[in-house]
N, C-alpha and C positions, 0 to 999 in steps of 0.2 A: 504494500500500500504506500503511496507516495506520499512528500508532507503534506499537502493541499488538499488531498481528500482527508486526512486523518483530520486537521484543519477546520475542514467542513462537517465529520461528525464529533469536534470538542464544541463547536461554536452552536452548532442546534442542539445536540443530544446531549451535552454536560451543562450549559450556559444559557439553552432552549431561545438564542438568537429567531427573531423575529425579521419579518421582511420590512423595511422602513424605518430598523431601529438603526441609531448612530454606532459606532465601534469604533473604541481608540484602543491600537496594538503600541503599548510600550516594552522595549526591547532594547539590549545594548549589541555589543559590536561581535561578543561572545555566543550571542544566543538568536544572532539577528537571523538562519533560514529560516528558523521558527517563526518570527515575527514575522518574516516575508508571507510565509503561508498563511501563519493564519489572513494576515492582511489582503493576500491573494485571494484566499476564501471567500472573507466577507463582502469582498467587491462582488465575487463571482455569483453570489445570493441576493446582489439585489442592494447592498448596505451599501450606506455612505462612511467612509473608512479613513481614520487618520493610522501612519504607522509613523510611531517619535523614537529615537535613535538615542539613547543616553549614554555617558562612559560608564563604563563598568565596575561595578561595586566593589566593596572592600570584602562584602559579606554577603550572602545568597540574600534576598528580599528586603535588603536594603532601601528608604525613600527615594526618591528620583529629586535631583536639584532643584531650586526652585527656581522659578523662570523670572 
């Protein structure tokens, strides 16, 4: 299974993304195919899709900077 369909069932079937709904993919430089996919995904369903690019943490789930 490739990331983009895996993607498409995190984003309906864990997340139960809706057609019309907004979707921002925050992701760093480490972990960015993922965030491509999913962002890939959420276009591919119909969503309006930001994907934001952060440096990477010191520590897994760390806050993202402030802007």
């Amino acid at each position: 299974m490739e990331l983009k369909e895996i993607g498409r069932n995190i984003l309906t079937g864990c997340m139960g993304l809706r057609p019309g709904e907004k979707v921002l993919i925050v992701t760093d430089d480490a972990k960015l195919p993922i965030g491509t996919a999913l962002y890939e995904s959420a276009r591919s369903l119909g969503n309006e899709s930001v994907l934001m690019l952060m440096p990477e943490g010191k520590v897994s789930g760390e806050e993202p900077l402030e802007c």
